[in-house]
MARRO-597500 format. One record per residue: residue in one letter; x, y, z of N, C-alpha, C in turn. Coordinates in steps of 0.2 Angstrom, whole numbers, padded with zeros to 4 digits, always signed. Example, Ala and Ser with C-alpha at 12.3 -4.5 7.8 and 13.67 -1.06 7.14 Angstrom:
2
A+0066-0028+0039+0062-0022+0039+0066-0016+0039/S+0064-0011+0035+0068-0005+0036+0064+0000+0039/
This chain:
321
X+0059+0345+0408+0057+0339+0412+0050+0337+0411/X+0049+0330+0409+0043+0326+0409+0039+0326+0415/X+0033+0331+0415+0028+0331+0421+0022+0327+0420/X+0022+0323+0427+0016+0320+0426+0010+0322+0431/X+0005+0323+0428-0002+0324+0435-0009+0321+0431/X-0012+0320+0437-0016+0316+0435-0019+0313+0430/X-0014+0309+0428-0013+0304+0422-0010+0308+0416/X-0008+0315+0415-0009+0319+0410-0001+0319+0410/X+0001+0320+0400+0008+0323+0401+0008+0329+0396/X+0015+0333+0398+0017+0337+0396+0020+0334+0390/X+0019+0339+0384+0022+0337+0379+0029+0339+0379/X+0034+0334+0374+0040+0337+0373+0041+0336+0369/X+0048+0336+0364+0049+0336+0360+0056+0330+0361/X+0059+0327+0365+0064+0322+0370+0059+0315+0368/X+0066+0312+0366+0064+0305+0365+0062+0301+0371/X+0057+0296+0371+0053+0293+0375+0059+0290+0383/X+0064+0288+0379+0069+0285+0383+0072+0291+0390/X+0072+0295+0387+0074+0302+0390+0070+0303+0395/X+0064+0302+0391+0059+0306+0397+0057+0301+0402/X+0058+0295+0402+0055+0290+0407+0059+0291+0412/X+0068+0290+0409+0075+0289+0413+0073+0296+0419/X+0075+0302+0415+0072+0309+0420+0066+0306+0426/X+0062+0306+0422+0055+0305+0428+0055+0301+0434/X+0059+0293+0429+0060+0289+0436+0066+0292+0441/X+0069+0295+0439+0075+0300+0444+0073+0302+0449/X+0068+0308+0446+0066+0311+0449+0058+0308+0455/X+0056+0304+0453+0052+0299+0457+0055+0294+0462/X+0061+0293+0462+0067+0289+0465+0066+0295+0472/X+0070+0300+0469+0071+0305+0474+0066+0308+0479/X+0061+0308+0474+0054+0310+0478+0053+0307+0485/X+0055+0299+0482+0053+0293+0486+0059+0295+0495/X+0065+0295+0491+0069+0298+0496+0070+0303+0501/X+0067+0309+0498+0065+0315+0503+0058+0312+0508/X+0055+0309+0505+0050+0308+0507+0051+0304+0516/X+0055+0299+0514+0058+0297+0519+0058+0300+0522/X+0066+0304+0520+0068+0308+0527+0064+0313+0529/X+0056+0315+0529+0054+0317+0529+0050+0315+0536/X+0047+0308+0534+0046+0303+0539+0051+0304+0545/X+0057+0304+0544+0061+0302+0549+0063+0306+0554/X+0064+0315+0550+0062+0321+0554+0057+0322+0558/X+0051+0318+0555+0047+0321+0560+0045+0316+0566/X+0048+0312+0564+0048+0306+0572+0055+0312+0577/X+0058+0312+0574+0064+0317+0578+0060+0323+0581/X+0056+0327+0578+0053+0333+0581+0047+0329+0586/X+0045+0324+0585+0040+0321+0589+0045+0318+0595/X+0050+0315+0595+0052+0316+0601+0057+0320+0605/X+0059+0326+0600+0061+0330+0605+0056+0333+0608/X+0050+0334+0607+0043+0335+0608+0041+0332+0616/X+0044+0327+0615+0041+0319+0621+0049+0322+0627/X+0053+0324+0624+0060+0322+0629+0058+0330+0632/X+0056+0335+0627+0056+0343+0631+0050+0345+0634/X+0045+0341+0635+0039+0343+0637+0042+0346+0643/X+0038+0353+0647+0035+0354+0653+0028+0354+0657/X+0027+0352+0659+0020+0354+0661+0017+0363+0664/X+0026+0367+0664+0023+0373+0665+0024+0375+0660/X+0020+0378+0656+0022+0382+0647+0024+0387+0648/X+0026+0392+0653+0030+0395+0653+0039+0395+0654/X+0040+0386+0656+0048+0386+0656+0048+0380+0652/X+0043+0380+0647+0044+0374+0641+0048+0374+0636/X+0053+0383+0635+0059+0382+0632+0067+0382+0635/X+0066+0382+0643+0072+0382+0647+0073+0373+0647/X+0070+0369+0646+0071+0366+0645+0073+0358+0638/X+0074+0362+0634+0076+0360+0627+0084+0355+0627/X+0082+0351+0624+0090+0347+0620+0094+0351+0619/X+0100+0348+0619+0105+0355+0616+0106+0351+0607/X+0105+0354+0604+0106+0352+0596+0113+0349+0595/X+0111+0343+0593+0118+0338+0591+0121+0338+0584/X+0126+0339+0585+0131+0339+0578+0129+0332+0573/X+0125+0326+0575+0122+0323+0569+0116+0328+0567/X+0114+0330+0569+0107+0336+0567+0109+0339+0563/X+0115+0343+0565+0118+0347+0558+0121+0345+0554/X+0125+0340+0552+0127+0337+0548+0120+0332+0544/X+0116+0331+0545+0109+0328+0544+0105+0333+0540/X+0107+0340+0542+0103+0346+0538+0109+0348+0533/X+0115+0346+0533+0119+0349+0529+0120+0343+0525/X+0120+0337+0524+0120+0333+0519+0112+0333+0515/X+0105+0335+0516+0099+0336+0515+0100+0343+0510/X+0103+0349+0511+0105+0353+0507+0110+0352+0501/X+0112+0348+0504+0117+0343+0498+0116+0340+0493/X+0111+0336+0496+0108+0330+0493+0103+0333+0486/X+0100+0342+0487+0095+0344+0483+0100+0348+0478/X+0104+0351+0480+0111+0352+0475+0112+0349+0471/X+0116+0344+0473+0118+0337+0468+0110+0334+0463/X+0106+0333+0466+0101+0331+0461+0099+0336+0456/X+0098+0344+0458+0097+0350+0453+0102+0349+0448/X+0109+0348+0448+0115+0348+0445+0115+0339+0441/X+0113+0334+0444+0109+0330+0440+0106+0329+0434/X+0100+0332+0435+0094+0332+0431+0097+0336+0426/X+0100+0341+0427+0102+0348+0423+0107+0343+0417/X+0113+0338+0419+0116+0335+0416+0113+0329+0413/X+0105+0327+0413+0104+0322+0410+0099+0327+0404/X+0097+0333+0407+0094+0338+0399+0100+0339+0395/X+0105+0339+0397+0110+0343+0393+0114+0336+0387/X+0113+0329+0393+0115+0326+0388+0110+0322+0384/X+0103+0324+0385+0098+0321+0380+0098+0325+0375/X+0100+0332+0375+0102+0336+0371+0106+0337+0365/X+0111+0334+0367+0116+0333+0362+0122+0327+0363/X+0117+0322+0361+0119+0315+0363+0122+0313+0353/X+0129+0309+0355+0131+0307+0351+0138+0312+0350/X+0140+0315+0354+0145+0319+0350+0149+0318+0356/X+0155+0321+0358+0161+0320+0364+0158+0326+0368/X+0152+0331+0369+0151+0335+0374+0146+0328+0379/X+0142+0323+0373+0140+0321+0378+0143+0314+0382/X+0149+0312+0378+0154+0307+0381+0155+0311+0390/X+0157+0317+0388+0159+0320+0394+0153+0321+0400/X+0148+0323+0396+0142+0322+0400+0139+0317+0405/X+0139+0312+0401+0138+0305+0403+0142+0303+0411/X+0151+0303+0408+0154+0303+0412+0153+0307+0422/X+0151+0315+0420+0148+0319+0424+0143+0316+0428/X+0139+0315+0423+0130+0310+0427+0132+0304+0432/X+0138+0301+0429+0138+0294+0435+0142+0296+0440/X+0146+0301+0440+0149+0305+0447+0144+0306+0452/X+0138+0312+0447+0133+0314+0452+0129+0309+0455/X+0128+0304+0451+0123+0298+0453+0126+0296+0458/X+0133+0295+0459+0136+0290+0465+0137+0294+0469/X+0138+0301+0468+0136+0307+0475+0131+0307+0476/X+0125+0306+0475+0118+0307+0476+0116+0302+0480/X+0119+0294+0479+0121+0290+0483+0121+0289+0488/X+0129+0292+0489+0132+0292+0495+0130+0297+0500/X+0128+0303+0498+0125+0308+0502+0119+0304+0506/X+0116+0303+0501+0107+0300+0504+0109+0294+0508/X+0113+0291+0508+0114+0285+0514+0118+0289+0520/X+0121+0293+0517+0124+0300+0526+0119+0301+0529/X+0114+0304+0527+0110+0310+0528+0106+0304+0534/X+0103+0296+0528+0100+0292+0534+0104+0290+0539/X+0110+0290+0538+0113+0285+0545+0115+0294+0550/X+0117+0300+0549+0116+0303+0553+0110+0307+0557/X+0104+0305+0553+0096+0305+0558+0096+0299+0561/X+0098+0294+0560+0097+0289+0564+0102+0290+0572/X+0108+0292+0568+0113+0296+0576+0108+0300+0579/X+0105+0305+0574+0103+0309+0579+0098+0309+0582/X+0095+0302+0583+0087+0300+0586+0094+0296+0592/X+0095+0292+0594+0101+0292+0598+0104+0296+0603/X+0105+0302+0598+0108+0307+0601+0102+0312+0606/X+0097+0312+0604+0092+0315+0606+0090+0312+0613/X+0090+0306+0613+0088+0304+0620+0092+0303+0624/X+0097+0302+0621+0105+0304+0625+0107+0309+0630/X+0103+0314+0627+0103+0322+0627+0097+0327+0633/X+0093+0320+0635+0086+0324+0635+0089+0324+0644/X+0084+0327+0647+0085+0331+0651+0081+0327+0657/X+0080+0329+0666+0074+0326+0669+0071+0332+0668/X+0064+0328+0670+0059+0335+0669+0056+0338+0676/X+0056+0344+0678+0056+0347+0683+0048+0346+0687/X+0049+0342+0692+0043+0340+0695+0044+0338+0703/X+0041+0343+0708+0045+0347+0715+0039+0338+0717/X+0035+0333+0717+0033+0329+0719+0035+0322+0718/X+0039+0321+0713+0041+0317+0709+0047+0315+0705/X+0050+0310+0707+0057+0307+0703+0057+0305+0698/X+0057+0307+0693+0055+0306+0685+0065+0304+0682/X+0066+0298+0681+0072+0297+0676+0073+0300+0671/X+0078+0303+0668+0079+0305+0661+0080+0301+0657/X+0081+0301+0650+0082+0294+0646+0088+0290+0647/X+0094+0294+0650+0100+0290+0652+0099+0293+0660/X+0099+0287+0664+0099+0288+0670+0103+0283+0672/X+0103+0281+0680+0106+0274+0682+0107+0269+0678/X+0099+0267+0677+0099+0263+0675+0105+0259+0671/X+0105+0267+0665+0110+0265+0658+0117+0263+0661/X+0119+0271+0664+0125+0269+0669+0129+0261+0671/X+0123+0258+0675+0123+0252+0678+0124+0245+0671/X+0120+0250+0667+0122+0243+0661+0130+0243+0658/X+0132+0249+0658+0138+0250+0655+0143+0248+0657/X+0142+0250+0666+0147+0247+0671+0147+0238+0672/X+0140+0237+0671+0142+0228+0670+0146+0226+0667/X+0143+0230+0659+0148+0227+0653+0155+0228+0656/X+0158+0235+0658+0162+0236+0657+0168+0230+0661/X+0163+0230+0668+0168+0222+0673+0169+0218+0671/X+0165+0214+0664+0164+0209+0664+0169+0208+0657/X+0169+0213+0653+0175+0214+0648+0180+0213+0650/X+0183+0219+0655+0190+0221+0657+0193+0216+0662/X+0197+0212+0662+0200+0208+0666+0206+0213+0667/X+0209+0215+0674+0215+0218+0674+0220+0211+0678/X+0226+0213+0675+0231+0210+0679+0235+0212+0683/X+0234+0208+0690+0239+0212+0695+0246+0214+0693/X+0244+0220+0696+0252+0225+0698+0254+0229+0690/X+0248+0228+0684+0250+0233+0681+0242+0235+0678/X+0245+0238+0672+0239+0243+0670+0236+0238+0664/X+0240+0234+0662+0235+0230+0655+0229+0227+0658/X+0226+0224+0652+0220+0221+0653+0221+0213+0649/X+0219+0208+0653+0219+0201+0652+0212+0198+0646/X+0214+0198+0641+0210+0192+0638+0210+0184+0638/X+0205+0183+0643+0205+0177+0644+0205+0170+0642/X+0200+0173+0634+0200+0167+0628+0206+0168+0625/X+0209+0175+0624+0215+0174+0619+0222+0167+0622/X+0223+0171+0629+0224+0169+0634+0224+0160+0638/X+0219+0160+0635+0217+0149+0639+0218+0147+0631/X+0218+0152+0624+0219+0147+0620+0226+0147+0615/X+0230+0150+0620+0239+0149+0618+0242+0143+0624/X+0238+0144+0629+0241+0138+0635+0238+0132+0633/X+0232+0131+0629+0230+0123+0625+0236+0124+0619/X+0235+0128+0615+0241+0126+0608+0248+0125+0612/X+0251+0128+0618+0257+0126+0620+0256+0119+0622/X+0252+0116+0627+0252+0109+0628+0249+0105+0624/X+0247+0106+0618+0247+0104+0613+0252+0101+0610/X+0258+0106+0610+0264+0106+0606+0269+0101+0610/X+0269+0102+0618+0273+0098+0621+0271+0092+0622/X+0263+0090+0620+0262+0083+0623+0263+0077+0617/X+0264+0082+0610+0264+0082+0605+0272+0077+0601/X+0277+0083+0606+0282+0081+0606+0285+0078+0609/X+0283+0077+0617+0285+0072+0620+0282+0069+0626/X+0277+0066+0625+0271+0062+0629+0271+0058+0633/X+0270+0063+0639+0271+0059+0647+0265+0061+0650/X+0265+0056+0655+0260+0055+0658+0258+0062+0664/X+0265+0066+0664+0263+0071+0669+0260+0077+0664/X+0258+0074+0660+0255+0082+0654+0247+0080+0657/X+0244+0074+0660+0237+0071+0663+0236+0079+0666/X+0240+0080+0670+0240+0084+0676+0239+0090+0675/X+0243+0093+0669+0241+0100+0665+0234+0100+0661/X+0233+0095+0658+0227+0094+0655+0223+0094+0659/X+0220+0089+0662+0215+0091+0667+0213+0097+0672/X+0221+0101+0671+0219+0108+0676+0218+0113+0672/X+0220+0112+0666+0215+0117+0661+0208+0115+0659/X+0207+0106+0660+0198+0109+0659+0195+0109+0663/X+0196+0112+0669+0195+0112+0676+0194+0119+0674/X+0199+0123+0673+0197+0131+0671+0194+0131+0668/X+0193+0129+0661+0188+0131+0657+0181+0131+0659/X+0181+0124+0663+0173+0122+0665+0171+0131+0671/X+0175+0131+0675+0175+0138+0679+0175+0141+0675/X+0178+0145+0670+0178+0150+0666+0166+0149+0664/X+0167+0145+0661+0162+0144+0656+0155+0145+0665/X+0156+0142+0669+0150+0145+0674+0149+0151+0675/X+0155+0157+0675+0158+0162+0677+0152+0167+0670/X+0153+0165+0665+0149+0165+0658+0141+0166+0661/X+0142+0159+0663+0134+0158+0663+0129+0163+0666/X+0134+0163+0673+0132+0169+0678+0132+0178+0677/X+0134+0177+0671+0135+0185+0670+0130+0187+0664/X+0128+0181+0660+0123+0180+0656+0117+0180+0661/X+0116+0177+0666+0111+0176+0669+0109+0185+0675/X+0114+0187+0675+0113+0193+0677+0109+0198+0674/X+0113+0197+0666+0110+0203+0662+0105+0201+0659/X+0102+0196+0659+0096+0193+0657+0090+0197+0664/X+0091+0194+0668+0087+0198+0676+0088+0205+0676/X+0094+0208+0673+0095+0216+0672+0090+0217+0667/X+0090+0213+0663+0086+0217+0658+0078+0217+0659/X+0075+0212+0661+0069+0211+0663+0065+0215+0670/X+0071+0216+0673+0070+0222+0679+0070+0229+0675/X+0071+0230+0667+0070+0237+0668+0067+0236+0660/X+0064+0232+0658+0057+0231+0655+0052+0234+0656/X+0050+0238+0655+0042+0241+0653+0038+0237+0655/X+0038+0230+0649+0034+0227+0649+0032+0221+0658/X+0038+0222+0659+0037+0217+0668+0034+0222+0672/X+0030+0228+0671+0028+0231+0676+0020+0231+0675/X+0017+0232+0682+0012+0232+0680+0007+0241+0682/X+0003+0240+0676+0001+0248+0675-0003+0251+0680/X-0006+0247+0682-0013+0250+0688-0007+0250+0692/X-0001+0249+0697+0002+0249+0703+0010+0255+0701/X+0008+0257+0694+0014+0262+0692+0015+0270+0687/X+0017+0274+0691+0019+0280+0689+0016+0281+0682/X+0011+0284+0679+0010+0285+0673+0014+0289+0668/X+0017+0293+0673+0022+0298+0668+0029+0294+0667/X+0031+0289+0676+0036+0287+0676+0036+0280+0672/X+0030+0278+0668+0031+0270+0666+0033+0276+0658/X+0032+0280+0656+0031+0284+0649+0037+0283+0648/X+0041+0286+0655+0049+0288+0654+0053+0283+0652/X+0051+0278+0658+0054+0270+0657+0054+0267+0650/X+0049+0268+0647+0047+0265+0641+0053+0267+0636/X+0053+0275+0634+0057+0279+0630+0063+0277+0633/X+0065+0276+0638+0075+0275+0640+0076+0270+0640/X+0071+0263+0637+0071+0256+0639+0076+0254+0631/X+0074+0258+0627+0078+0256+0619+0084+0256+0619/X+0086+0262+0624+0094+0263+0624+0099+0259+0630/X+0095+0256+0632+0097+0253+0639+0098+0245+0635/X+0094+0242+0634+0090+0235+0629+0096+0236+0624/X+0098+0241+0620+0104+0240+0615+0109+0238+0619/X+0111+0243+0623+0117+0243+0627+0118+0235+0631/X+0112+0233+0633+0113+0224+0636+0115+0218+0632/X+0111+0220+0625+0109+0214+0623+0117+0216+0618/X+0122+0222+0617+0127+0221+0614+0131+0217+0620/X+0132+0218+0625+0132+0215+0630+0135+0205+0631/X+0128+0204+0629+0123+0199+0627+0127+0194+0623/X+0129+0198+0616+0133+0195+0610+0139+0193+0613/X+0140+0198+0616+0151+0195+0618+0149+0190+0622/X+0145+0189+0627+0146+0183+0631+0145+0178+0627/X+0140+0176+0622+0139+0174+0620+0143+0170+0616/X+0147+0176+0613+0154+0175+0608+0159+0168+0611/X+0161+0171+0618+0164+0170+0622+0162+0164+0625/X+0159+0163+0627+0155+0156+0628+0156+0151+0624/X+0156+0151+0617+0156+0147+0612+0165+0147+0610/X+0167+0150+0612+0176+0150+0610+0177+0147+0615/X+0175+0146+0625+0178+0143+0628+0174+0135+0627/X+0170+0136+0624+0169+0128+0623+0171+0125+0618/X+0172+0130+0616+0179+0123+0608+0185+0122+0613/X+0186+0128+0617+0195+0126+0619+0192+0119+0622/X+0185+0117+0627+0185+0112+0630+0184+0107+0627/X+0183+0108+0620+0184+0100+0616+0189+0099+0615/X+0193+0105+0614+0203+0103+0610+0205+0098+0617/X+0203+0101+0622+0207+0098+0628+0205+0092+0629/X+0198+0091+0630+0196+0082+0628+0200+0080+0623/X+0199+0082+0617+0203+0080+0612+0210+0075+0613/X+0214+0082+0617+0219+0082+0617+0223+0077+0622/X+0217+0075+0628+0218+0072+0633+0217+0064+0632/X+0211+0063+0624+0212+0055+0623+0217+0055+0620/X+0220+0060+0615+0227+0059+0609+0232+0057+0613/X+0231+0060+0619+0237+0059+0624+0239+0051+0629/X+0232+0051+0629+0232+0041+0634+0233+0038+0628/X+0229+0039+0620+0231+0033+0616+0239+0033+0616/X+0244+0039+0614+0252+0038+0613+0254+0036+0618/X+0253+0036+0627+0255+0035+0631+0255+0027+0634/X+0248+0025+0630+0247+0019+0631+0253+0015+0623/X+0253+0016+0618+0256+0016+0613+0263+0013+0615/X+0266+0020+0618+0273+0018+0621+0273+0013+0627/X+0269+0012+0630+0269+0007+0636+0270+0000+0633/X+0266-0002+0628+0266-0006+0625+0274-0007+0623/X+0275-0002+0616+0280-0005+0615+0286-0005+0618/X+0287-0001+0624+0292-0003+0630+0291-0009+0632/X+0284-0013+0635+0283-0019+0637+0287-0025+0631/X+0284-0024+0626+0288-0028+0622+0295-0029+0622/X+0301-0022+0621+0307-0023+0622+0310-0024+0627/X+0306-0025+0633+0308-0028+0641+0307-0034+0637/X+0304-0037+0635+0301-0044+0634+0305-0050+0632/X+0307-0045+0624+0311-0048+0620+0318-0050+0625/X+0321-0043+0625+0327-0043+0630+0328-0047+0637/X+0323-0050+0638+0322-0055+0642+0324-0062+0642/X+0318-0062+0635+0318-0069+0633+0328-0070+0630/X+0331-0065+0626+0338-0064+0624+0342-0067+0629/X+0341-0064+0634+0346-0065+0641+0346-0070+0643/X+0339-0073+0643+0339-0081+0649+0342-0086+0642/X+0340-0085+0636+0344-0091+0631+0351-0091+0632/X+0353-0082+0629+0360-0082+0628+0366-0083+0634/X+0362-0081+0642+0366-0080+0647+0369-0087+0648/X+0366-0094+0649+0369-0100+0651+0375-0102+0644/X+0374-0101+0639+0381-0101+0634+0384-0097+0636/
């Protein structure tokens, strides 16, 4: 292997191409560990912040309990150093004896470990990322005989999760399903779509207008649940508090439980939003639908008027003959 220090190289006897390819490998991965290096020690910093006690002697009764993305995160990291040893060992062997069918084979070997080397290092980060999640998830209150100190899930979070969940779940009386509402208001527009389409009376006014009567309801109903979680969310911002009139340990905790609570509203946040935007298409289809509906309706009137007309003028010539 091409070493490089302080400007200086090791000689070899490996063509130049060889020696780069290796080095930058090996510099790639460097870069990589290094990362998660970064990313461990933010995790040891704040199980550090979630397990503090102020007595040092029951500073380990109160510890996280170790999350299965933790180990899995340690177990794709001893992985990741495998597969690269095994690596690098298959690009010596095939700088080695390049041009013959062991190194066809070789080659072959190289682009397996590369795509496993891959795949591991994007695990390893998406499972520290779980396990910084996991970790505040996990943390505990901390024991204080004068003082209400929140955990990092507390009510609060609770309280977010049960909004979502009201505001999601529509149940239907007298059973156990759950009603979607947008799926729901936009098969009752396609049906009256269908029948005003195929046969256009003036009592369809009467369905139309009471479907955008809901939707306009529907779409308040929206508003108001947006407008809730927007106030929910500003009520347990950090930031709306003010320091000189608040708890300095409790503003700390606030701070730390506000990321996981803020995820939880603002996904929240999205569906209404989703939602909002799909019940205001159904409200154009229905406008839509409601002029489609006066122009055929005026259409036939017309041409009704006409064939009373004709049929008129017909009778008063022909009746006196």
């Amino acid at each position: 292997l091409l070493c490089r220090a302080n400007g200086t190289e090791t000689p070899t006897t490996r063509p130049d191409g060889t020696q780069h390819e290796i080095v930058s490998s090996a510099e790639v991965f460097c870069g990589e560990v290094q990362a998660i290096i970064d990313q461990t020690e933010e995790l040891h910093k704040l199980v550090s912040s979630v397990a503090a006690s102020d007595d040092p002697i029951n500073a380990y009764s109160c510890r996280p309990h170790l999350p299965s993305s933790l180990v899995n995160a340690f177990e794709g990291i001893l992985g990741l150093f495998v597969l690269k040893a095994k690596e690098l060992s298959w690009m010596n062997r095939f700088a080695a004896k390049r041009g013959s069918s062991y190194s066809r084979n070789a080659e072959r070997r190289l682009n397996r470990l590369k795509d496993a080397c891959e795949s591991t290092s994007r695990h390893v980060r998406e499972h520290l990322v779980r396990a910084r999640e996991d970790i505040i998830m996990l943390g505990t209150t901390k024991r204080d005989s004068e003082r209400i100190i929140i955990a990092p899930i507390g009510p609060e979070f609770l309280a977010a999760c049960l909004i979502s969940s009201l505001q999601n779940n529509v149940p239907v009386p007298g059973t156990e399903r759950k009603l979607d509402l947008v799926a729901h208001y936009r098969n009752h527009t396609s049906r009256l779509w269908f029948e005003t389409n195929r046969k256009p009376k003036r009592g369809a006014f009467v369905a139309i207008h009471a479907l955008e009567e809901e939707l306009e309801a529907l779409r308040v109903v929206v508003a108001s649940q947006q407008h809730l979680l927007k106030s929910y969310q500003r009520l347990l911002s950090p930031l709306s508090f003010r320091s000189r009139t608040t708890d300095r340990l409790y503003y700390k905790d606030r701070k730390a439980s506000f990321d996981l609570e803020n995820k939880c509203i603002r996904r929240q946040q999205r569906r209404l939003a989703e939602r909002d935007k799909a019940l205001a298409i159904l409200q154009r289809k229905a406008r839509t639908l409601r002029d489609e509906t006066k122009q055929r309706i005026e259409i036939l009137d017309e041409g009704h008027g006409k064939a009373i007309r004709v049929f008129t003028i017909v009778t008063l010539f022909f009746l006196p003959l």
